[in-house]
C-alpha positions in Angstrom: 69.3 -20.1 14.2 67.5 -22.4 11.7 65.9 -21.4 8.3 62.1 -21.5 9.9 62.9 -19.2 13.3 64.9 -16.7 10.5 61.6 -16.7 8.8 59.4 -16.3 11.7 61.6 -13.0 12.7 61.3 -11.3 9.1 57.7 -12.1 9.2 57.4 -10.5 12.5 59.8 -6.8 11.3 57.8 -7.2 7.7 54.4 -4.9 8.8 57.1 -2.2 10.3 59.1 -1.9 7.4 56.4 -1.9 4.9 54.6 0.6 6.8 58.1 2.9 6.9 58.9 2.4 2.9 54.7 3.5 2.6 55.5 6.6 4.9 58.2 7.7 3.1 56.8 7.0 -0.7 54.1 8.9 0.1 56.6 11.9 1.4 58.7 11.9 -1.6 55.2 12.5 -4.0 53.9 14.8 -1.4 57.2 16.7 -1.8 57.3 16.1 -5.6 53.5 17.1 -5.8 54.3 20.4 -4.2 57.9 21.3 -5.9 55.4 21.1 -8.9 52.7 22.9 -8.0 54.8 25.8 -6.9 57.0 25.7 -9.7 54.2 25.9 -12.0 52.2 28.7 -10.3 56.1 31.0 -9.6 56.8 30.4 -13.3 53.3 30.7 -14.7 52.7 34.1 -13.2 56.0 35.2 -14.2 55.5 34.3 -17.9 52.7 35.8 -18.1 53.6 38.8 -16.8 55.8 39.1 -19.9 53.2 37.8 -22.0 50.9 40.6 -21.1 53.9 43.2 -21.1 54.6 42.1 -25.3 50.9 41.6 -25.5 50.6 45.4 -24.9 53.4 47.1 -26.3 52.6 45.5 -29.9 49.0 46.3 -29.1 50.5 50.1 -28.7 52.1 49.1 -32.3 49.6 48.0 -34.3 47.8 51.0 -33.5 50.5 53.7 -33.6 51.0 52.2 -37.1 47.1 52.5 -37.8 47.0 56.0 -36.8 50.3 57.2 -38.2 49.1 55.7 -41.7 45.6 57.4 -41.4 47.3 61.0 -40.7 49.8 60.5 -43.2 47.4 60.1 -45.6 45.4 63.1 -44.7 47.4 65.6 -46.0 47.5 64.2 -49.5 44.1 65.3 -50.6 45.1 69.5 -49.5 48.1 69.1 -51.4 46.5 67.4 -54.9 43.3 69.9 -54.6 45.7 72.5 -54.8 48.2 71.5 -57.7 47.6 73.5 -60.9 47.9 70.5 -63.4 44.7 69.3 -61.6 43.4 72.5 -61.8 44.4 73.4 -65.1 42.5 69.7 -66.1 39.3 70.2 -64.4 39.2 74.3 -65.8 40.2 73.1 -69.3 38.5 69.0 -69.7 42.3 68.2 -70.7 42.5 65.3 -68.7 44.9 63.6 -71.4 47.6 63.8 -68.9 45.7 63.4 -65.4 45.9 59.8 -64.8 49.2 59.6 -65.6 49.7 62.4 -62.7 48.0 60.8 -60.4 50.1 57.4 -60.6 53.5 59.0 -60.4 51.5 60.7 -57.5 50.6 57.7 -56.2 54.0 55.7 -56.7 55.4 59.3 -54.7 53.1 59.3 -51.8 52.6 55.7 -51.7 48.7 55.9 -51.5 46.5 52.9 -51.9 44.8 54.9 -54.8 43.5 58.3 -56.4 40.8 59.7 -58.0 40.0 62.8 -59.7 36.1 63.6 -60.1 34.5 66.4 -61.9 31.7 68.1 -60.5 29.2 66.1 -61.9 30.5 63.3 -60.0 32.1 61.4 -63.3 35.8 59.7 -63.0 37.9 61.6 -65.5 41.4 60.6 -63.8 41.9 57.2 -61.4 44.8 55.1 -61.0 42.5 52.2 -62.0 42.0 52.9 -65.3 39.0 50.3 -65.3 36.9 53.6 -63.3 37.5 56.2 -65.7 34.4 57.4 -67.0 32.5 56.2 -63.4 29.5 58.1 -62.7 29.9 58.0 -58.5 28.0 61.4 -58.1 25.6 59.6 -55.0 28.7 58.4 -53.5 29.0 59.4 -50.0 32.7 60.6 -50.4 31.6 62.9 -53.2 28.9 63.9 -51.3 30.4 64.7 -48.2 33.2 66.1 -50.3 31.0 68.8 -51.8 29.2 69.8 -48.7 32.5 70.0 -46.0 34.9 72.8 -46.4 37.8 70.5 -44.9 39.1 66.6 -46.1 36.4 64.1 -45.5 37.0 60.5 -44.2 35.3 58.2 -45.4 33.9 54.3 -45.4 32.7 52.2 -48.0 31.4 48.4 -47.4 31.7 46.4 -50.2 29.0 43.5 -50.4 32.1 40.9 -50.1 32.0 42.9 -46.7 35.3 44.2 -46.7 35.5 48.3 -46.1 37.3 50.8 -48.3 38.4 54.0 -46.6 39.1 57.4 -48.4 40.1 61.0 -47.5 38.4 63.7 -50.5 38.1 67.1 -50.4 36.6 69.7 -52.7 38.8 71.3 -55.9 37.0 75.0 -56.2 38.4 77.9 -57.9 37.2 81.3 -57.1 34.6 80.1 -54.7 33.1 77.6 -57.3 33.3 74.0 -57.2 35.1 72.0 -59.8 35.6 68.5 -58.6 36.6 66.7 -56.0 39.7 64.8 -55.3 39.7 60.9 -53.7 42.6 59.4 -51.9 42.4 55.9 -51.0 44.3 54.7 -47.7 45.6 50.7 -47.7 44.7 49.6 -43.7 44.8 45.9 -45.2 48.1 45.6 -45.5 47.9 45.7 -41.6 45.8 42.8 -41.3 48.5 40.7 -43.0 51.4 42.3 -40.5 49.1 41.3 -37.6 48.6 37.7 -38.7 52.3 37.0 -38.9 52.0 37.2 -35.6 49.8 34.7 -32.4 47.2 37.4 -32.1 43.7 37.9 -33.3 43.2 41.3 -33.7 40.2 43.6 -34.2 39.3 47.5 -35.2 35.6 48.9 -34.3 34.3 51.6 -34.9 32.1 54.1 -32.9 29.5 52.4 -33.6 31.1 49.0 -32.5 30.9 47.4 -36.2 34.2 45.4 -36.6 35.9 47.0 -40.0 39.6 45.4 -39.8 39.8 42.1 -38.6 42.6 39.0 -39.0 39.4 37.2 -39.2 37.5 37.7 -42.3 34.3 37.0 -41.2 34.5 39.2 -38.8 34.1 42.7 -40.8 31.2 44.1 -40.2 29.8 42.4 -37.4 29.5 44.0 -34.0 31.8 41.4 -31.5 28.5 39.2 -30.2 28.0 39.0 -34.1 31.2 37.8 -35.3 31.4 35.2 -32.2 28.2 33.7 -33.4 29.4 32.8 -37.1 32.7 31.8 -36.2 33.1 28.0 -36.5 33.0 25.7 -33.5 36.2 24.2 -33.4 38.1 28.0 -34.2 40.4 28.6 -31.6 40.1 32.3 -31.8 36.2 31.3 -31.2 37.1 29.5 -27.5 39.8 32.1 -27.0 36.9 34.9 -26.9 34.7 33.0 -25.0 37.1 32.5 -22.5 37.9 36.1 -21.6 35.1 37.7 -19.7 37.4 37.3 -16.5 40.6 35.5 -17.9 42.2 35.6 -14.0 39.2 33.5 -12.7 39.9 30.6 -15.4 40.4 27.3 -13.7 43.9 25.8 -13.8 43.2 23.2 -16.2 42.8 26.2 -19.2 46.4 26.9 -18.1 47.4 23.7 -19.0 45.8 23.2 -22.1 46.6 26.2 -23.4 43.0 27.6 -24.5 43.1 30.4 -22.5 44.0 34.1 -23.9 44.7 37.2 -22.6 42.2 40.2 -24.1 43.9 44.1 -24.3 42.0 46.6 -25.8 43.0 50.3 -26.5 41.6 53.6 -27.8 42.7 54.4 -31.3 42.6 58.5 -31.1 40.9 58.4 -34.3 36.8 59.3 -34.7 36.2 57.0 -32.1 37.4 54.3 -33.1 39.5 51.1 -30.5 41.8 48.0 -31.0 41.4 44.4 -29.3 43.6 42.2 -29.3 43.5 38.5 -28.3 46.7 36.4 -27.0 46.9 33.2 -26.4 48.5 31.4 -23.9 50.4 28.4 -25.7 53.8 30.1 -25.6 53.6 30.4 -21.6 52.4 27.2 -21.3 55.1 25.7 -23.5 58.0 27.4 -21.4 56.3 26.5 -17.8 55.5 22.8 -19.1 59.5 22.4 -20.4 60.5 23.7 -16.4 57.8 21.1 -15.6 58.9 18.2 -17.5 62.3 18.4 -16.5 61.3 18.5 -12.6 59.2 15.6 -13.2 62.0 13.6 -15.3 64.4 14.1 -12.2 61.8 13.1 -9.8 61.1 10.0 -11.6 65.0 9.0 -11.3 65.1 9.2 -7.8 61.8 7.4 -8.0 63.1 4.8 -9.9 66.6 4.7 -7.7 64.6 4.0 -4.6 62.3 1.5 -6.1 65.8 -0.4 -7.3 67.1 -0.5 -4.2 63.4 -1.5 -2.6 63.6 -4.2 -5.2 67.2 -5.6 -4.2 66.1 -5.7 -0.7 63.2 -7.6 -1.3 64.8 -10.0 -3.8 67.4 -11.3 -0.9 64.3 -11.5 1.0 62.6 -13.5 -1.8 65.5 -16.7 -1.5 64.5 -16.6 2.5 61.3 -17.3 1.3 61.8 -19.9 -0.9 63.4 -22.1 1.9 59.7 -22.3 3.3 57.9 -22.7 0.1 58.6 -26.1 0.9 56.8 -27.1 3.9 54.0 -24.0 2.5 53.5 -26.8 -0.5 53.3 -29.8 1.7 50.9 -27.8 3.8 48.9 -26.9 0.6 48.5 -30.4 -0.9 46.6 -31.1 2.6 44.6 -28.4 2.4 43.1 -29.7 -1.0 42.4 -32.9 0.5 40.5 -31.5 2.7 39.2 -29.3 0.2 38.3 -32.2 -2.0 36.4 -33.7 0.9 34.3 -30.7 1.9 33.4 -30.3 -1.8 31.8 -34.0 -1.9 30.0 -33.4 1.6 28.7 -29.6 -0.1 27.4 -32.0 -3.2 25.5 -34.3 -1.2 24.2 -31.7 1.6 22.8 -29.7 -2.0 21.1 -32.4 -3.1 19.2 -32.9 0.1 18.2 -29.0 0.2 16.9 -29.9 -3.7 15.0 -32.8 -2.2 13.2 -30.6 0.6 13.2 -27.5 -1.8 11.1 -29.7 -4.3 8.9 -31.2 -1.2 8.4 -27.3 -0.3 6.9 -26.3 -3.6 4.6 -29.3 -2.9 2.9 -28.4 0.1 3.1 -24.8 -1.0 0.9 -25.9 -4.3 -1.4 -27.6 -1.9 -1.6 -25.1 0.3 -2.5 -22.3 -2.8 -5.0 -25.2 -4.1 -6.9 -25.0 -1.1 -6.6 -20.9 -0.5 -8.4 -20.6 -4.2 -11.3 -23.1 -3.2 -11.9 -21.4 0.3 -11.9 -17.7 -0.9 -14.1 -18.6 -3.7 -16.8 -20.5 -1.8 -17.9 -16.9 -0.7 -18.7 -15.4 -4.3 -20.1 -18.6 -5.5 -22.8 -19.4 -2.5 -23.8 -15.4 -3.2 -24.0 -16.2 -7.1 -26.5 -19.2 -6.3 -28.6 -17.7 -3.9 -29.0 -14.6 -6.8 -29.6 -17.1 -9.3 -32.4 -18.6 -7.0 -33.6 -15.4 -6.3 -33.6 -14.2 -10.1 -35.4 -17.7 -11.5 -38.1 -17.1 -8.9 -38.4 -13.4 -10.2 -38.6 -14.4 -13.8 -41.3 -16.6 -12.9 -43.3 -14.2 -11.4 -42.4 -11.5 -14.7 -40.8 -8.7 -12.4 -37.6 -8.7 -14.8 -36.6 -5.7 -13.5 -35.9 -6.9 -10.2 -34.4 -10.2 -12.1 -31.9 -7.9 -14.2 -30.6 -6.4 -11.0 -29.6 -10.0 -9.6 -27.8 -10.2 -12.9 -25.9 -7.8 -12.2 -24.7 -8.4 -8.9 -23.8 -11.9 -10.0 -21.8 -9.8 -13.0 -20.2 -8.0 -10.4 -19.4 -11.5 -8.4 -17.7 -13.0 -11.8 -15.7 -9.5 -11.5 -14.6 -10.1 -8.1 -13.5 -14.0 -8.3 -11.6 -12.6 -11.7 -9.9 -10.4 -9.4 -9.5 -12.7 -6.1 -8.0 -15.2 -8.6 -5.4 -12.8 -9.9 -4.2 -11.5 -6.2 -3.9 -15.1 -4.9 -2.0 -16.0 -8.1 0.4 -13.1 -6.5 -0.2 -14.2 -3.1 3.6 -14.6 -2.5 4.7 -11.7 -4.4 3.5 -9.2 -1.8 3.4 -6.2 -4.2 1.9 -2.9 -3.8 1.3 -2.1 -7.3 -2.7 -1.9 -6.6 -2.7 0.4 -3.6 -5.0 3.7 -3.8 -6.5 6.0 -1.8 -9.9 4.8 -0.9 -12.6 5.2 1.7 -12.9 2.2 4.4 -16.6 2.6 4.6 -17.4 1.6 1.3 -15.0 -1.3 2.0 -17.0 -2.4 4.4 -20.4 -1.5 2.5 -19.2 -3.4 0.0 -18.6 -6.6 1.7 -21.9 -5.9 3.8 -23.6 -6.3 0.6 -21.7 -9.6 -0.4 -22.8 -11.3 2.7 -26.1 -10.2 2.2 -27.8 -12.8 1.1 -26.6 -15.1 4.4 -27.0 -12.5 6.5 -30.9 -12.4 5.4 -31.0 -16.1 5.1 -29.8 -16.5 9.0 -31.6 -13.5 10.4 -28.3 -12.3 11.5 -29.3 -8.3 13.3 -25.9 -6.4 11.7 -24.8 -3.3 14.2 -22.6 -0.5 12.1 -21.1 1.9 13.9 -19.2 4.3 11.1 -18.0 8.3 10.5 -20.0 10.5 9.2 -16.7 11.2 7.0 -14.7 9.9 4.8 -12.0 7.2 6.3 -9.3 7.7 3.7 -6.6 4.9 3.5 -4.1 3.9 1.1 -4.6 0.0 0.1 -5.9 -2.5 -2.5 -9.8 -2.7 -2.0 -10.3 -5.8 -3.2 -8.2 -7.6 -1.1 -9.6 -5.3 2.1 -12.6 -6.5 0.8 -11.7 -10.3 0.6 -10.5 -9.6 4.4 -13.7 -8.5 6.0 -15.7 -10.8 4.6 -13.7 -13.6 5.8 -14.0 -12.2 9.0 -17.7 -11.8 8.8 -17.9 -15.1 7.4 -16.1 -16.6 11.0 -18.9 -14.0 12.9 -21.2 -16.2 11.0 -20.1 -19.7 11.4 -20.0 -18.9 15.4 -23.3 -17.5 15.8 -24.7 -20.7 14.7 -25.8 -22.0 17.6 -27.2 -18.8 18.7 -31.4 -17.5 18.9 -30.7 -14.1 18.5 -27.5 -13.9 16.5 -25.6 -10.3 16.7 -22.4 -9.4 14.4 -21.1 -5.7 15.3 -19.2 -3.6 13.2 -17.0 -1.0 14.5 -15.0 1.8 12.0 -12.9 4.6 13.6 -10.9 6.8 12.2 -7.4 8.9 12.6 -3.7 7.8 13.1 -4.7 4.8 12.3 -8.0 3.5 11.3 -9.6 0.7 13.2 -12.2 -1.8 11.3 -13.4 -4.3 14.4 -16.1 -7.3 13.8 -17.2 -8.5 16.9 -20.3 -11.6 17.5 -22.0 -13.2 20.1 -21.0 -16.7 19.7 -19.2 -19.1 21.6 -15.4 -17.4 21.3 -12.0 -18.8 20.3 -10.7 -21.3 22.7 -6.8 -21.7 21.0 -5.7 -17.9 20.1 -2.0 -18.9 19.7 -2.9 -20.9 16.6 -6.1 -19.2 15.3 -3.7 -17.5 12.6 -1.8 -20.6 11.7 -2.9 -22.2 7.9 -5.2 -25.1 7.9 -6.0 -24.9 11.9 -9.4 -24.5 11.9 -12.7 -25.4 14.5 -15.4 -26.2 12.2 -16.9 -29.9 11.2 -14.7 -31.6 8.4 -16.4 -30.1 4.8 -17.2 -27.0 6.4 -13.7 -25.0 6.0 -10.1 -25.5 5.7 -8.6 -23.6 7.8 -7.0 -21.1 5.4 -9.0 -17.7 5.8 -7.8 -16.3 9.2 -4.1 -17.0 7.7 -5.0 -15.5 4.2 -6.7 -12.1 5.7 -3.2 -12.0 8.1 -1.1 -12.0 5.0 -3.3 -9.4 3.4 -3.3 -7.3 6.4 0.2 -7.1 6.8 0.8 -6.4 2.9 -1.2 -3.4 3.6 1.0 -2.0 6.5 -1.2 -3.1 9.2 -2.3 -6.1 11.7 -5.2 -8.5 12.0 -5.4 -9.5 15.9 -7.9 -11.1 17.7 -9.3 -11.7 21.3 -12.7 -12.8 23.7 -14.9 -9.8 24.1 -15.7 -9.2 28.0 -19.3 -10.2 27.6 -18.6 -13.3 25.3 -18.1 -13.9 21.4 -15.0 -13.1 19.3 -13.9 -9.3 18.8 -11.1 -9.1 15.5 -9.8 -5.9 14.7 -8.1 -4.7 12.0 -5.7 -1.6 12.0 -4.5 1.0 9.1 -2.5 3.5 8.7 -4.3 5.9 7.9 -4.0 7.9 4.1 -4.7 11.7 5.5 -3.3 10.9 8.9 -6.3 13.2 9.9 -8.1 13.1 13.5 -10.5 10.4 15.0 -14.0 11.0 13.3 -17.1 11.1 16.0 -19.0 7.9 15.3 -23.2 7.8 14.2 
């Protein structure tokens, strides 16, 4: 078997193998995809399970610890307002010795701190010696103190915003009231224990006003509160956010770790409840290490297969080299030909530039003559008003006189204008279109061919609705249209005694404008439409009018056609769409 037939038969096995190494590379990810995706949703829930499980029993924790510290403090103040030395000091105003009692007392019980008030509400014993001699007679622990018969519990915010808490109770002696002793209970030391730890955690009271919090900021803020003045970028700040419904989170906040687990609890303790936050880093950690390690033996057996693709194709490879040969000679002819072709495509472009250039010619002499013919029509009405207005001046009616001034104003306006839309003859824009009412359209042009009309004796028929014919178009260039076409009425009732031009507007779906005469009709209706084809003497038109109001009509969304009436003369019609897509209106 030669080298060329070996090639031709791997050729012809190569779409069958390619299409079996595709089908099974796309099996092993679908495989590896899933192994994955089950792996991490087994192991996620798992983990989390136990997250939830150490979430909540150091939840129970923190606030055993709270509540066991708060009751073991609550005894202390019974047992000081009923020691004698206290007593003896409050009876006597010894109080030489009392604040040395109170700090072994302290140093015993293990209390934050202690005071011992008189009844006038003055510190005469403290274990911060910095408050003897105090007067704290409005505070509210005094206060509530002397009015309760049992300890008081207390609450104090600082203006740093942190919150003291104190158990007092009254010292009385035969029914009369002597002092009042303070006990101060440490809860901040808990705040340190809980940060040692990956939880944000909270205390509110009953009236939902955060007083411990890992978060400074946080005390004495109501939750929405404290969310609103945490930073942006705090991750206890998105971890919040995020738990409304922490078992709806999208699978991506698993990933990325952002998500947190929320547990609150009741205290057992004047109303007051513990939330705590968890994040969900560690589980993400321990599922991602599973993860990796599936993904790194995947990757092996990915790489194994791709090695042993590769050795395949590289024996393959040296098959292919035997034809690169006759693949090179076959090459160097095709840029030969190549070469060839590219002279041929330089000369056949610079013929196109040749008739391209020829093109813009007639076009330029073709626009040429469009701006003489459209405005011959303006300028014959501006002489016959200037006629009109030197004979009026003449005779001193200067009123009349002004009025032909300002029609021929309003003719300067309207070549202005019919220069600028043939100048954008081939653009074929839109970007003048508004609603606007066909009759005065046609009124409108009536009254430009007035002076002709009157000059020729020309009777003028108008059949119109009584109302409006709404369309959506540029009026000017309506305008321009129907008076060509009145213009041609014109020229072909020439010959004619009595000559009759008919003007026909209906309404509806589509609105039809038809002029119809009495002349002599068109004899070649194949080419009336076609520029520069036109009947009239040489010096009398060009030809370009019917092809101008064509292009117009057709920018406007409709058609200019044209035919023999049944009784003679020319009939053109012009249809619209029309703007309100309203019914036909009965005609006057």
């Amino acid at each position: 078997m030669s080298g060329s037939e070996r090639g031709a038969r791997e050729t012809a096995i190569e779409p069958g193998a390619l299409w079996r190494i595709r089908g099974v590379f796309i099996l092993f990810i679908a495989i590896a995809v899933s192994v994955v995706w089950i792996t991490n949703h087994f192991l996620t829930q798992r983990f989390t399970e136990s997250t939830r499980s150490r979430a909540e029993v150091r939840l129970a924790l923190y606030s055993g610890n709270l509540l066991s510290e708060l009751q073991r403090n609550s005894v202390v103040p019974l047992l000081l307002s009923r020691d004698p030395a206290l007593i003896g000091a409050l009876t006597s105003s010894d109080f030489s010795q009392s604040t040395a009692r109170l700090i072994d007392y302290r140093d015993e019980i293990g209390a934050a701190s202690l005071m011992l008030l008189d009844a006038d509400g003055r510190v005469v014993a403290a274990t911060n010696r910095n408050l003897l001699g105090t007067g704290l007679r409005n505070a509210g622990y005094f206060v509530d103190a002397l009015r309760s018969n049992d300890t008081v519990f207390s609450t104090t915010r600082q203006e740093s915003g942190s919150v003291d808490f104190t158990y007092s109770r009254r010292i009385e002696i035969a029914g009369e009231q002597i002092g009042v002793i303070v006990v101060g209970v440490d809860l901040r030391k808990f705040e340190t224990s809980w940060s040692g730890f990956s939880d944000a955690v909270m205390v509110s009271d009953s009236e939902g006003q955060i007083i411990l919090a890992t978060e400074s900021r946080w005390r004495g803020l109501t939750e929405a509160e404290a969310l609103s003045v945490r930073s942006a970028p705090s991750a206890i700040e998105r971890a919040i956010r995020a738990t409304a419904d922490w078992a709806a989170l999208p699978v991506e906040a698993f990933f990325s770790g952002d998500a947190v687990m929320r547990q609150e609890a009741r205290i057992g303790f004047q109303g007051w409840r513990m939330t705590s936050f968890t994040t969900y880093s560690s589980v993400r950690e321990r599922v991602n290490a599973v993860i990796a390690m599936e993904i790194m033996g995947f990757s092996i057996l990915l790489a194994g297969a791709f090695y042993l693709v590769s050795r395949r194709a590289q024996s393959r490879s040296i098959l292919f080299q035997r034809e690169s040969a006759e693949l090179r000679q076959l090459n160097d002819a095709l840029q030969r030909e190549i070469a060839e072709r590219e002279r041929a495509e330089k000369n056949l472009e610079v013929a196109e530039q040749t008739i391209q250039q020829s093109s813009k010619l007639a076009m330029l002499g073709e626009m040429s003559a469009a701006v003489s013919h459209e405005l011959n029509q303006p300028l014959a009405a501006m002489k016959t008003y200037l006629a009109g207005a030197k004979l009026l001046l003449q005779r001193k009616r200067s009123e009349e006189a002004l009025s032909s001034f300002q029609r021929i104003d309003g003719l300067i306006e309207r070549m202005t204008a019919i220069t600028r839309q043939l100048k954008s003859y081939a653009r074929k824009g839109g970007d003048a279109f508004e609603p606007i009412d066909a009759r005065l359209c046609l009124s409108s042009a009536l009254e430009m061919m007035e002076p002709q009309l009157k000059r020729r004796k020309v009777e003028i028929v108008r059949s119109v609705p009584k109302e409006p014919v709404m369309i959506m178009a540029d009026r000017i260039r309506l305008e321009q249209v129907l008076i060509n076409l009145m213009r041609n009425a014109l020229d072909a009732t020439s010959g004619k005694a009595d000559p009759r031009i008919e003007l026909l507007l209906t309404g509806g779906e589509t609105v039809m404008i038809q002029v119809r005469d009495n002349g002599m009709g068109i004899e070649d209706l194949d080419a009336l439409f076609e520029p520069f084809y036109t009947t009239k003497a040489p010096g009398d038109g060009v030809g370009l009018g019917l092809a101008i109001s064509s292009g117009i009509v057709n920018d406007l969304g409709g058609r200019l056609t044209a035919r023999n009436g049944r009784s003679g003369g020319a009939v053109f019609e012009v249809r619209l769409p029309s703007h309100d897509a309203g019914g036909a209106q009965a005609a006057e």
